[in-house]
N, C-alpha and C positions, 0 to 999 in steps of 0.2 A: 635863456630860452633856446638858442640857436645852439651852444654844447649843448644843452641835455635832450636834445632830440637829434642830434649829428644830424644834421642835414645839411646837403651840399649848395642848395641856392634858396633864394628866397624874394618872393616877387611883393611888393609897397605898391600901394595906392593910396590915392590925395596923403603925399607927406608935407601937405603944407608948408615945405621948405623951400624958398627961394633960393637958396646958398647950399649946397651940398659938397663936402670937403672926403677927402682920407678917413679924418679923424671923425664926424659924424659915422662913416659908415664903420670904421673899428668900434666906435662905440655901441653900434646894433649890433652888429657881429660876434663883439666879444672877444676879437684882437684884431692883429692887425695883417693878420692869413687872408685876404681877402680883396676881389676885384670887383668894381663896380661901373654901373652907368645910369645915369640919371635924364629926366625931363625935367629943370625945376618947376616948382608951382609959381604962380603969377599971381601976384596981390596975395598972397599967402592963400589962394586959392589952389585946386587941384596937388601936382604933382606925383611923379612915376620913379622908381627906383629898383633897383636889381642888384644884393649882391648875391656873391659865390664865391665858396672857395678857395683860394687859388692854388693852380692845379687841377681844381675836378673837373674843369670845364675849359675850353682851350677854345678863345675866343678868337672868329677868324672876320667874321662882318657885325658891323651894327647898323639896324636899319631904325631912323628915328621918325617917326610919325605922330600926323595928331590924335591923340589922345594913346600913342603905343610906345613900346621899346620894345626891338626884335635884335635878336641875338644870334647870331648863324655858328655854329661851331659845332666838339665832338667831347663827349664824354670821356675822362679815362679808361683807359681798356673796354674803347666803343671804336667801332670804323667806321661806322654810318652816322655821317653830316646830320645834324637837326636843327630846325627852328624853334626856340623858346621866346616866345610874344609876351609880354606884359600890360595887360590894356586895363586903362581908366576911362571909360568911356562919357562922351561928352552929354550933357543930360537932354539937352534938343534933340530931335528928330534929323535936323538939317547935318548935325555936328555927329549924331551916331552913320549917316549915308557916306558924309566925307569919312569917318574910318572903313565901316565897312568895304566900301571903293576902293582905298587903299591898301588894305589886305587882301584882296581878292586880286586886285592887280598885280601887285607882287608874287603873290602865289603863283599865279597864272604865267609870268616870268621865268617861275624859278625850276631848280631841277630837284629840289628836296623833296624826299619821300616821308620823313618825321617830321612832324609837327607839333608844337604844345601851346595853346592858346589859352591863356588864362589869365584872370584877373574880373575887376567889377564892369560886366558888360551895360547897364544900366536901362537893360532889356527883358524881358520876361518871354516862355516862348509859348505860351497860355493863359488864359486868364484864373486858373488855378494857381499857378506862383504869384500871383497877388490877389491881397486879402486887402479891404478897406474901400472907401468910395474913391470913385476916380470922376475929376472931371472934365473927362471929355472919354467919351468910350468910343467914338471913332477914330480918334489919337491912338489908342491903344489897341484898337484892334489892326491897325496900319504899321505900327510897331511889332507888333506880335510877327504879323504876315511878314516885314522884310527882315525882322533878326533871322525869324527860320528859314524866309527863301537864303539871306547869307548863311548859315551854317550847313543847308545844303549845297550852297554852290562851292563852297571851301572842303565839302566831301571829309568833313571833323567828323570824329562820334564824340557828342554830348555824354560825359560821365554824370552816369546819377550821385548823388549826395546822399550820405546817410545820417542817420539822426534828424540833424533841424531840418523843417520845412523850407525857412527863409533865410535869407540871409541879410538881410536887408527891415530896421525897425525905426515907423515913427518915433520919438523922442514920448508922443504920451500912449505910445501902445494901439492907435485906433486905426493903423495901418501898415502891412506886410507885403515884400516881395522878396522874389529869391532874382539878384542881380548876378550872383559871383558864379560862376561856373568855371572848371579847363575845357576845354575840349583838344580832343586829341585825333592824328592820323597817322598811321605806322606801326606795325609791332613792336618797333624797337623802342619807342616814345613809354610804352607800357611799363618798361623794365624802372624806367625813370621816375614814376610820377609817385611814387611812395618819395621817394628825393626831394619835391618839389611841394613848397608849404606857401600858399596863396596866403597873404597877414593882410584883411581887411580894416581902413582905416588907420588911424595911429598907431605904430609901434613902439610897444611901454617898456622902455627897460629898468626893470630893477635892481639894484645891488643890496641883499638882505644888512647888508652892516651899515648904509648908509641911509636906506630910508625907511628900513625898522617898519613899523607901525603904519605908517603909509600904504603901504601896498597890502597889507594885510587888508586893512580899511576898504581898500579896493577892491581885494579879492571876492569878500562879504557881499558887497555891493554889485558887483557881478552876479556871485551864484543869485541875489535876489533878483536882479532883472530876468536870469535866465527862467525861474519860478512862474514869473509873471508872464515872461514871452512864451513860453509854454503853455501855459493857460488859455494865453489870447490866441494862438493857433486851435484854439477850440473851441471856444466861446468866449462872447465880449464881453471886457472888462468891466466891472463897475468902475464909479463917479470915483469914488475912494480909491482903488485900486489904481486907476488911472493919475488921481491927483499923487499918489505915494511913487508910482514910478518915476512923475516930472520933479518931486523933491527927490530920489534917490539919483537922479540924473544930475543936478544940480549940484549933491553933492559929490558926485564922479566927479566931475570935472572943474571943480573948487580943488578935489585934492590932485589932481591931475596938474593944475598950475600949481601949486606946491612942489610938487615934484619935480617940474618944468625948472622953477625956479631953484630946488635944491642942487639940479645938475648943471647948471649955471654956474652957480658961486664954486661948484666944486672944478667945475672948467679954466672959471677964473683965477681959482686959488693955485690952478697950475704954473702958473703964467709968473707967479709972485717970486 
């Protein structure tokens, strides 16, 4: 995925990895051209990840935070310093104020005129990017109020999205919200963000000669969620339709362990 789109970084979220080595990140990558930095996850929960190129990015600080990784450096044939932020954001209210706090302080510190902030904010900045019942709507309207008072104290412009609505789906469909965003400040950040591929969730890699059939299976099972998530962006799903996406789910991620485990033994067999 990462050759056949040449892009020069790529920002993870919850990699559910405690252990993160070289050889994990050659293996998302695709060789072994490339720099990284991680948060590991905890209890095989969360986790943040960043690579890049190397060479395309010339890293000069890293700043690590709860729920971020910020990256200070300059682009190839760029002379203006930038900040590239990777946030996984905590799902409490208590846990989104301690990021927020932290970025804003640091900003507020620094002398960078670029910025790129992106990743799963686990925030909405209206009650239009969520779809489904919510229980507690003063929760959410107090969440609303302080992501946006943070996105304007940080003086970012929120890039719109195009295509999907959300980005963010219950597991049976009866709930939506759009969490991922970048946000950006600087003209020179703009040049960059066709470069920059935000990969929500687990990152799948496949090797056509090795797992064959597998990923096909996969693929299938994708375009049919996307059918259905489409749908429910318009109207709600029936009983059926709902029960078919929690077995189409099930079996994602049945073949997903499969796969998990295919690339195992083939890790192992290196070893032999």
């Amino acid at each position: 995925m990462v050759s056949k789109e040449k892009v020069d970084m790529i920002l993870i979220q919850e990699t559910k990895l405690e252990v993160v080595d070289s050889k994990v990140c050659a293996t998302i990558w695709g060789d072994e051209n490339c720099a990284w930095q991680v948060v590991p996850a905890v209890n095989r929960g969360g986790g943040i990840l960043c690579i890049w190129r190397d060479g395309a990015f010339q890293l000069d600080e890293v700043h690590l935070g709860h729920g971020f990784i910020g990256l200070v450096g300059t682009w190839e044939n760029q002379n203006q310093t930038c900040a590239i932020v990777n946030v996984y954001s905590p799902c409490n209210m208590d846990g989104k104020r301690v990021l927020w706090e932290a970025l804003l302080e640091w900003k507020s510190n620094s002398s960078i005129q670029a910025w790129c902030i992106a990743g799963d904010f686990n925030a909405a900045r209206s009650a239009e990017e969520r779809r489904g019942k919510s229980t507690d709507e003063a929760q959410g309207r107090r969440e609303i109020d302080g992501f946006n008072d943070f996105i304007d104290r940080m003086d970012v412009f929120d890039i719109p999205i195009q295509g999907r609505k959300y980005t963010w789906y219950r597991p049976n469909g009866t709930a939506m919200s759009r969490l991922d965003r970048f946000l950006f400040q600087g003209r020179a950040v703009f040049v960059f963000k066709e470069k920059l591929k935000a990969l929500k969730g687990h990152l799948k890699i496949w090797n056509k000669e090795v797992f064959g059939n597998v990923n096909e299976k996969k693929k299938e099972l994708i375009e049919a969620f996307n059918e259905l998530d489409l749908k429910a962006e318009e109207e709600e799903l029936s009983v059926e339709e709902v029960r078919l996406r929690q077995s189409w789910l099930a079996e994602y991620w049945r073949i997903s362990k499969l796969n998990e485990s295919i690339l195992q033994q083939k890790s192992r067999s290196r070893w032999i």
